[in-house]
C-alpha positions as semicolon CSV with decimal commas, in nm:
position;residue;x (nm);y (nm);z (nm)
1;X;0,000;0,000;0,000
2;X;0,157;0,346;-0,104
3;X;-0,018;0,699;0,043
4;X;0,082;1,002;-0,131
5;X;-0,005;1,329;0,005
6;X;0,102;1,583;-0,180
7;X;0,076;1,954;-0,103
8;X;-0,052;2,261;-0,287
9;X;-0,006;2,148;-0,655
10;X;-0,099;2,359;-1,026
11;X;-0,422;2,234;-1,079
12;X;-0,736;2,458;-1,210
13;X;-0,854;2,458;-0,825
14;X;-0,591;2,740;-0,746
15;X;-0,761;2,939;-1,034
16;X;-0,896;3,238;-0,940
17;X;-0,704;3,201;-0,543
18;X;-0,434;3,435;-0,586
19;X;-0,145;3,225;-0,487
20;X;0,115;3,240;-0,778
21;X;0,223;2,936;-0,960
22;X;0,563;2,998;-0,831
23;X;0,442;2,836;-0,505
24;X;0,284;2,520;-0,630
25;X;0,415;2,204;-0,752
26;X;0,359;2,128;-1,099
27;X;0,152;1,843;-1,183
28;X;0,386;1,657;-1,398
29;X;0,663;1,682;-1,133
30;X;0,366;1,492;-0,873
31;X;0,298;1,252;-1,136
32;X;0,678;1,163;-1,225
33;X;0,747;1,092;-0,824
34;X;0,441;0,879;-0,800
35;X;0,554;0,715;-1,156
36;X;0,913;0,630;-0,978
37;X;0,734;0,492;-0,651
38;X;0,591;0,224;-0,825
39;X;0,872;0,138;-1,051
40;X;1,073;0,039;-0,714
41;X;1,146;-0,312;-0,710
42;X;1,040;-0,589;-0,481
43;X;1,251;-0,530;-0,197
44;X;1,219;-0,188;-0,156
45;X;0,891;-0,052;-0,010
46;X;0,740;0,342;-0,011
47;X;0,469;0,363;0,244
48;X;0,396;0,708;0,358
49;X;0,534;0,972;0,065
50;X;0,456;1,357;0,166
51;X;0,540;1,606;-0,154
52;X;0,571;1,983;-0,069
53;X;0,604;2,266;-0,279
54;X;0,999;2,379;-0,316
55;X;0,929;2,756;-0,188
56;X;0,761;2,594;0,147
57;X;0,380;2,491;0,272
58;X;0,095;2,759;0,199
């Protein structure tokens, strides 16, 4: 079982919020980390993964 939480990412909810695209994570870069999680092999297990935008929590 892998949970991924990942913070304030570019998505079309932030339209309209104010909060500049600087500050979020870009989609793609979310979907590449949880692409390389589950290309781990066997013996190597990711449980608990927390992503966080570079510039720091909103």
């Amino acid at each position: 079982m892998l949970s991924i939480h990942p913070g304030a990412t570019e998505t079309p909810v932030w339209d309209g919020s104010g909060v500049p695209s600087e500050r979020l994570m870009r989609a793609d870069s979310v979907a590449r980390a949880v692409v390389g999680l589950t290309l781990l092999d066997a013996n190597t297990v990711a449980e608990t993964i927390t992503l966080r935008p570079g510039p720091g929590d909103l």
